[in-house]
N, C-alpha and C positions, 0 to 999 in steps of 0.2 A: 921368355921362351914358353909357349904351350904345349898343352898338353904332354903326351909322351916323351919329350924332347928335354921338360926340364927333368927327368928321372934317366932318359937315355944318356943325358951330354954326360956320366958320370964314365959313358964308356964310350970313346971316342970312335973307337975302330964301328961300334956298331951303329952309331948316327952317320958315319959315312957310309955304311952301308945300309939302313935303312932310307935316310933321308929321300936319295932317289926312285926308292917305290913310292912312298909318301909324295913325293911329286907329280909321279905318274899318274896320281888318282886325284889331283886341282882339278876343278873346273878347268873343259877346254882339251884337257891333254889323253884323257883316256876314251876310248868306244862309248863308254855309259856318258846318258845325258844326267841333269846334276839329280833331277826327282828322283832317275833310276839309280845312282848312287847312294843318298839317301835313306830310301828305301831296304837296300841289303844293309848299311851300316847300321840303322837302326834294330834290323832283326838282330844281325852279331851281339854287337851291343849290351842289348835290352836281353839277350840270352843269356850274357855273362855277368848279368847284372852288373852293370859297370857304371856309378854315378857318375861320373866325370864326360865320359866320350857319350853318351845316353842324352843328360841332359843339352848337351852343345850341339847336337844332331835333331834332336825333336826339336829345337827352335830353328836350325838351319834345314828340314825340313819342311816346313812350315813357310819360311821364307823364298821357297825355289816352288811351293801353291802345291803341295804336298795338303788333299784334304786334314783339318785336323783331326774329325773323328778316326781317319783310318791310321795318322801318327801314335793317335793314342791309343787305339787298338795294338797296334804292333808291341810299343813299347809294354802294355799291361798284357801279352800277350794271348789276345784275343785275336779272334779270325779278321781280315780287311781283305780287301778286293778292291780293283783300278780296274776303270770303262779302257784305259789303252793296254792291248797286250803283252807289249814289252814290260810294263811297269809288272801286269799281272805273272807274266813270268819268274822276272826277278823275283818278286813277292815269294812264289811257290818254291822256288829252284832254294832260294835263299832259308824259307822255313825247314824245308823239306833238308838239306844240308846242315844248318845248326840244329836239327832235331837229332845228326846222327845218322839219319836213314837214309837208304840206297834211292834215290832217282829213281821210279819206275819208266820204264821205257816208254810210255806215251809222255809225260811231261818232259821226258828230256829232248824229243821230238818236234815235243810244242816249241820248248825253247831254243831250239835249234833256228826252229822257223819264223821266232818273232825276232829272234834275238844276233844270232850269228856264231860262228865260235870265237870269232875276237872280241863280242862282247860277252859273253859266258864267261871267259878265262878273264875278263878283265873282273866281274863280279866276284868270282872263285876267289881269285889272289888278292881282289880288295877286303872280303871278309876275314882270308890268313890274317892280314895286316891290324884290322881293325881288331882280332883275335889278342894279337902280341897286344896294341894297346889295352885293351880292357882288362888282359891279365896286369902289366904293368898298375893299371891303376888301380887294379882291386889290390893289387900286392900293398904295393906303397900308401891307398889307403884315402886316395884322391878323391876328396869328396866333388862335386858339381858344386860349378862355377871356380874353382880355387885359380888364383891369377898366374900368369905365368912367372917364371923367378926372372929376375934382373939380370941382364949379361955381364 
């Protein structure tokens, strides 16, 4: 089992209750394409310093043609920027939210316009998620790369 799953299955009731958001954000099934996914994962993430979901994202960024300077900008967080605007959206919406700080009303505008509200809400609720994992893994202390446990 990976990631968050092998520390959640200790509590059943909330692996059936997470699992299906955790689904809703595979490839294919939610409004964000995978770069755009990515990209806010990595911000969460790399905010919460979280080795475990951090490392497995900069490489599965990478692999979805996510530039790498701009992966590793994020990650060491430093500024990046994307030529397509959704990505640049996500980008800002997603810094601009794990920094804490209120959306000013021109970015939320822009994002409105590149983006939609059901992909907005889909980023929002996939960085909640990505949140729960990185606390789980800084909890328990999950270094990057560690395999998943055996069923």
């Amino acid at each position: 089992m990976p990631g968050p799953y092998k520390v959640w299955v200790h509590n059943p009731k909330l692996v059936h209750a997470a699992a299906p958001l955790g689904q809703h954000f595979t490839p294919g099934q939610s409004s964000l394409s995978e770069r755009e996914r990515e990209i806010a994962v990595l911000v969460i993430t790399s905010r919460w310093h979280s080795a475990y979901p951090t490392a497995a994202h900069e490489k599965r960024g990478m692999e979805v043609g996510l530039p790498t300077a701009a992966v590793e900008a994020i990650v060491a967080g430093f500024p990046a920027s994307f030529p397509d605007a959704r990505e640049q959206a996500v980008y800002e919406v997603a810094m601009t939210l794990a920094s804490g700080r209120i959306v000013p009303q021109t970015l939320y505008e822009r994002a409105i316009a590149a983006l939609g509200h059901e992909s907005v809400t889909d980023m929002i609720v996939l960085m909640g998620y990505y949140t729960a994992v990185s606390l789980t893994m800084n909890f328990y202390a999950v270094a990057a790369g560690t395999p998943g446990m055996a069923r």
